[in-house]
N, C-alpha and C positions, 0 to 999 in steps of 0.2 A: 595599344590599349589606352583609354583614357584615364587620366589620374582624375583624384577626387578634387583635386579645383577645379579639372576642365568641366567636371559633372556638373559642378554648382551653380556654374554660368552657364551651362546649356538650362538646367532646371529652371534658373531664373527667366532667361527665355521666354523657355516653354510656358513657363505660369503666364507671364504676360501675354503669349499667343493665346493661352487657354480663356485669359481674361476677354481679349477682346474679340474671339470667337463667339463668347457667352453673350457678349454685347450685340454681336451682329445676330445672332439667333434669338436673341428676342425671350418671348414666350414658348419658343419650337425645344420639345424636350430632347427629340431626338436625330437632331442635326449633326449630319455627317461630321464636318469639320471641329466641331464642340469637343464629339468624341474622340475624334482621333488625337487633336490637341490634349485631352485628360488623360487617353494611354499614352500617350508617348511623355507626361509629367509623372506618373504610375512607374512607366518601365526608366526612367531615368531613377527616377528615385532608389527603384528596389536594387538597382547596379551599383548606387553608390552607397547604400545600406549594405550588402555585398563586400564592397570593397573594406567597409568598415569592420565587418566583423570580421573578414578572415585577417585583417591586421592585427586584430584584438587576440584572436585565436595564435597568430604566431608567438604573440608578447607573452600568450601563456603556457604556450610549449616551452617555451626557453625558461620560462620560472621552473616549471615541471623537472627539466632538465638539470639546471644549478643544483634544485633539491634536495639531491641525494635520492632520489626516490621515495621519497616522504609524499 
């Protein structure tokens, strides 16, 4: 599985594929390669948002935990 640095450097990537897909399509709204570049900047993103909160979510079971049950 990927860690959230490896994400960030594929997203950064990705943006600049996205970038310069946009560049090569022009005026064309709906150009194959545009789009597949902005989902896979989409689905990069939503996995390391992902990875984000279920760390978050760990950090606050274990507060939960400590608390006595409060």
């Amino acid at each position: 599985m990927a860690t959230l640095e490896q994400l960030k450097t594929h997203i950064a990537g990705a943006k600049e594929k996205a970038v310069a897909a946009k560049e090569k399509a022009g005026n064309h709204k709906y150009d194959t390669a545009l789009r597949s570049a902005r989902k896979k900047v989409k689905r990069l993103s939503r996995k390391a948002s992902k990875i984000v909160y279920m760390e978050k979510m760990k950090e606050e079971k274990k507060k939960k935990k400590k608390g006595g049950g409060e």
